[in-house]
FIDRENZA-542695 format. One record per residue: residue in one letter; x, y, z of N, C-alpha, C, O, CB in turn. Coordinates in pm, whole numbers, padded with zeros to 5 digits, always signed. Each point is the difference from the previous one (the first is absolute). Glycine has a CB too. Layout:
N
AXYZXYZXYZXYZXYZ...
This chain:
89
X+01872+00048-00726+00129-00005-00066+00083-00107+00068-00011-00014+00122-00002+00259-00186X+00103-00327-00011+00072-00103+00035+00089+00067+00128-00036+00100+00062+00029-00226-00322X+00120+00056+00284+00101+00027+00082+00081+00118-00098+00016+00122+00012-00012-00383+00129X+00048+00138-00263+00103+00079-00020-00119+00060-00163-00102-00054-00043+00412-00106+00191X-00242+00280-00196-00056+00060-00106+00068+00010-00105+00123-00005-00003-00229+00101+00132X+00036-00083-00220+00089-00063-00173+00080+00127+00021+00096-00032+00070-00288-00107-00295X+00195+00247+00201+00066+00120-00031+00130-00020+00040+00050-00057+00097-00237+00195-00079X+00242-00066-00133+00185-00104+00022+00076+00176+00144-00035+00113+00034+00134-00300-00479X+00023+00079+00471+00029+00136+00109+00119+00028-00076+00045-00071-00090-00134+00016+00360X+00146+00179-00221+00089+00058-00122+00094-00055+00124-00014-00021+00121-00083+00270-00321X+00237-00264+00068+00125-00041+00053+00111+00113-00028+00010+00063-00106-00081-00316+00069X+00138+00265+00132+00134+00072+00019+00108-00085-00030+00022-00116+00036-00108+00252+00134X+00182-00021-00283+00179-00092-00008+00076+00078+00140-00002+00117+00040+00057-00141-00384X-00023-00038+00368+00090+00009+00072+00133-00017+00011+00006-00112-00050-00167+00093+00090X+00307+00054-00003+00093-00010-00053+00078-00149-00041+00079-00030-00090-00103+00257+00200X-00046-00314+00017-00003-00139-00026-00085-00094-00136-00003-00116-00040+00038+00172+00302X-00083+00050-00290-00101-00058-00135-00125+00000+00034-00044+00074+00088+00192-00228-00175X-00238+00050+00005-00153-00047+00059+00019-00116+00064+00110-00053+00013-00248+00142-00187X+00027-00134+00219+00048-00101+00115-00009-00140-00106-00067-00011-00103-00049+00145+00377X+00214-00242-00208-00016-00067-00076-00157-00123-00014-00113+00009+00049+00394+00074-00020X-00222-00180-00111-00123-00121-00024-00038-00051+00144-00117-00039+00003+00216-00060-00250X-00020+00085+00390-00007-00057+00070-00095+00064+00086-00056-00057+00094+00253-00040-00152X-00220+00261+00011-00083+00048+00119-00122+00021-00081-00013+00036-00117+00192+00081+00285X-00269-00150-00069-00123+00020-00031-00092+00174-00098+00042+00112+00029+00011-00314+00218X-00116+00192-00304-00086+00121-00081-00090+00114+00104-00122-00013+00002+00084-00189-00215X+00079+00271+00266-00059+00099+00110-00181-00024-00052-00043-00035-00110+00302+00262+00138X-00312-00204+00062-00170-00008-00034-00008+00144+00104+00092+00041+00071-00200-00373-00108X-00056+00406+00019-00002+00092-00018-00115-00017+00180-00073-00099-00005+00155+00163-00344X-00090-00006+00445-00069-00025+00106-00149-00001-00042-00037+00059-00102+00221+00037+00248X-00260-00156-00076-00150-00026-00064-00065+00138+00036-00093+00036-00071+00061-00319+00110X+00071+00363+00064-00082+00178+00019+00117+00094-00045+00028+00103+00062-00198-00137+00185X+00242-00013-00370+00122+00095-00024-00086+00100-00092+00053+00109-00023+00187-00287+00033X-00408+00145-00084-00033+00093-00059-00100+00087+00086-00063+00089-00057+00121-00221-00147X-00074+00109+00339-00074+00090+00100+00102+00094+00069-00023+00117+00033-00159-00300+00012X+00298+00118-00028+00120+00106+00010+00032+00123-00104+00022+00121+00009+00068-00324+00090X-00098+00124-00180+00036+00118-00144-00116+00114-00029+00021+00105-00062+00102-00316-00079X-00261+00166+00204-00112+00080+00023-00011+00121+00118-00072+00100+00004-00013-00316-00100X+00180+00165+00184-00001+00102+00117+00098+00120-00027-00015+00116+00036-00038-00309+00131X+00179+00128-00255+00068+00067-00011-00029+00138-00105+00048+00113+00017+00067-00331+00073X-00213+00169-00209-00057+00068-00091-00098+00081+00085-00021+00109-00054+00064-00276-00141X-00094+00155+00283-00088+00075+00057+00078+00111+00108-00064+00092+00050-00117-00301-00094X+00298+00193+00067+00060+00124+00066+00018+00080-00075-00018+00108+00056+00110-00195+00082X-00060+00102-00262+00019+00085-00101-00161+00067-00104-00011+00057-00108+00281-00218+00124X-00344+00126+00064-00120+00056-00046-00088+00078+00062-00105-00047+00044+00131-00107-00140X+00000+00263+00106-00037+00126+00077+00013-00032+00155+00111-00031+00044-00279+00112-00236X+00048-00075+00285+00070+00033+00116-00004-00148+00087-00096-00058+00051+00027+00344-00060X+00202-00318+00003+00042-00125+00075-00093-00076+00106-00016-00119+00026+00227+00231-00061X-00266+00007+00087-00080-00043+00181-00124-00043-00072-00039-00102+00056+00121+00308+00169X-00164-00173-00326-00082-00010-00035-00001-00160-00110-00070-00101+00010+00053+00394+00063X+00121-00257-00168+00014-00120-00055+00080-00198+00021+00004-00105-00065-00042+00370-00038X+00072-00226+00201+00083-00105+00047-00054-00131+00051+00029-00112-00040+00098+00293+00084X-00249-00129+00092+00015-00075+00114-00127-00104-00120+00009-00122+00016+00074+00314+00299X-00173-00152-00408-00078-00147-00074+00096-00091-00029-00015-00109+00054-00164+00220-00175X+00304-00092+00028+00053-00091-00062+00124-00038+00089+00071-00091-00044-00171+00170-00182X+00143-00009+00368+00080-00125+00063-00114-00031+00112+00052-00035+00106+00240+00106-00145X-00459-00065+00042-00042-00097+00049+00018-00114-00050+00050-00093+00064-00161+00221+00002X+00074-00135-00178-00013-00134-00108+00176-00072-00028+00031-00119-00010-00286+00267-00150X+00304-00081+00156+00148-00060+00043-00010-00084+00110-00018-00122+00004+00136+00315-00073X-00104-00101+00167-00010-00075+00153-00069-00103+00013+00055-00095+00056-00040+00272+00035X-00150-00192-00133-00094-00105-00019+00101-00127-00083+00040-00100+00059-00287+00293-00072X+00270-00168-00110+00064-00097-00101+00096-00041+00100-00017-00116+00038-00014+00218-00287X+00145-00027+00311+00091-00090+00090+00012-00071+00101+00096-00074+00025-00048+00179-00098X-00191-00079+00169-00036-00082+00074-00079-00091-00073+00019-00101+00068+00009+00242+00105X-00093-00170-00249-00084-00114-00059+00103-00100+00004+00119+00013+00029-00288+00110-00187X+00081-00260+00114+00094-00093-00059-00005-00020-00156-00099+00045-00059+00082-00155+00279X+00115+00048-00289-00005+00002-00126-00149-00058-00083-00057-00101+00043+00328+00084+00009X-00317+00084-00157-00093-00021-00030-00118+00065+00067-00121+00000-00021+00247-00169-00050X-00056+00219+00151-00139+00047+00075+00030+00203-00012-00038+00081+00085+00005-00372+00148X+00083+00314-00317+00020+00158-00018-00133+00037-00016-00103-00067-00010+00329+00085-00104X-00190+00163+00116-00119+00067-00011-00042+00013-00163+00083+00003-00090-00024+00125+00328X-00231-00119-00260+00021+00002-00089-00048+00110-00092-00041+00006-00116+00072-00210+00194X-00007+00300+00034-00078+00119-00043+00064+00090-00107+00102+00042+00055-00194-00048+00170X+00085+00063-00360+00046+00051-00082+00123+00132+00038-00030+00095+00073-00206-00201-00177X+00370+00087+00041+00095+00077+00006-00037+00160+00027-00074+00044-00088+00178-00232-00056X-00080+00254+00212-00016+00173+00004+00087+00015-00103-00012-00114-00045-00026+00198+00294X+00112-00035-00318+00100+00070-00086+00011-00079-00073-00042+00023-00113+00151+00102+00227X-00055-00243-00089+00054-00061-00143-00091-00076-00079-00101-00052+00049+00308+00034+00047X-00167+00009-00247-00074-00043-00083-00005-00169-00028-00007-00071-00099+00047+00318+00022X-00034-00261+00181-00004-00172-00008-00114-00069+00055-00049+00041+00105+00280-00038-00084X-00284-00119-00088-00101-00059+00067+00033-00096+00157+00071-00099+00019-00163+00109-00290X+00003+00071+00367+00013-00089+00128+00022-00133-00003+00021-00050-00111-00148+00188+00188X+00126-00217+00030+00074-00150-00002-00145-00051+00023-00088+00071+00049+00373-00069+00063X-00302-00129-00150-00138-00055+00009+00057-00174+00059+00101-00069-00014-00258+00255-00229X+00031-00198+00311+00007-00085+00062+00002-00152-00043-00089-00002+00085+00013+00185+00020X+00088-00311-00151-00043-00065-00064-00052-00108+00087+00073-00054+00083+00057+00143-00261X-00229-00115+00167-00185-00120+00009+00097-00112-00069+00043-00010-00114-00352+00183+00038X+00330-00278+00231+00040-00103-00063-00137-00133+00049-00032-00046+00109+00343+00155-00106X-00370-00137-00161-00157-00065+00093+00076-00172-00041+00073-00042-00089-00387+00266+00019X+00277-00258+00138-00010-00169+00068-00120-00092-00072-00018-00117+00035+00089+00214+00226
C-alpha cells in the first residue's frame, strides 16, 4: 500500500467553518486500517485472546518503512490487505 491511501478522511465543521483553500486535504495514515482492526478486535469476544494478532501486525506496519507494510490479510475487517507493488527495471 502507498503512503498515503485513496479513502477520503471525514471532515469536521467546526465553529470556524471548514478549513479553508489554503490548507491542505487531511490524508488518512498508511496503518490507519490495522488500527481500525485492533480496535474491532477488542470488541470481539475475549479481548486477551483477540487482540495481541492484529496489533502485532499494526506494530509491524509502524515500524516498517513505507511500502514496505505487512501484507498479511485484515482479521475483522472486510477489506483487501495492502499489496506490495514489483517495480521491474
Amino acid at each position: 500500500m502507498s503512503e498515503t491511501t485513496t479513502r477520503p478522511v471525514p471532515r469536521r465543521e467546526s465553529p470556524w467553518g471548514l478549513s479553508g483553500e489554503n490548507h491542505p486535504e487531511p490524508i488518512a495514515h498508511r496503518c490507519n486500517d490495522r488500527i481500525e482492526d485492533v480496535i474491532q478486535a477488542c470488541f470481539e469476544g475475549n479481548p486477551f485472546m483477540t487482540v495481541p494478532g492484529p496489533f502485532k501486525l499494526f506494530w509491524q506496519c509502524m515500524r516498517s518503512k513505507p511500502g514496505e507494510e505487512p501484507t498479511v490479510p485484515y482479521t475483522y475487517l472486510q477489506i483487501d490487505p495492502p499489496k506490495r507493488e514489483v517495480k521491474l527495471e
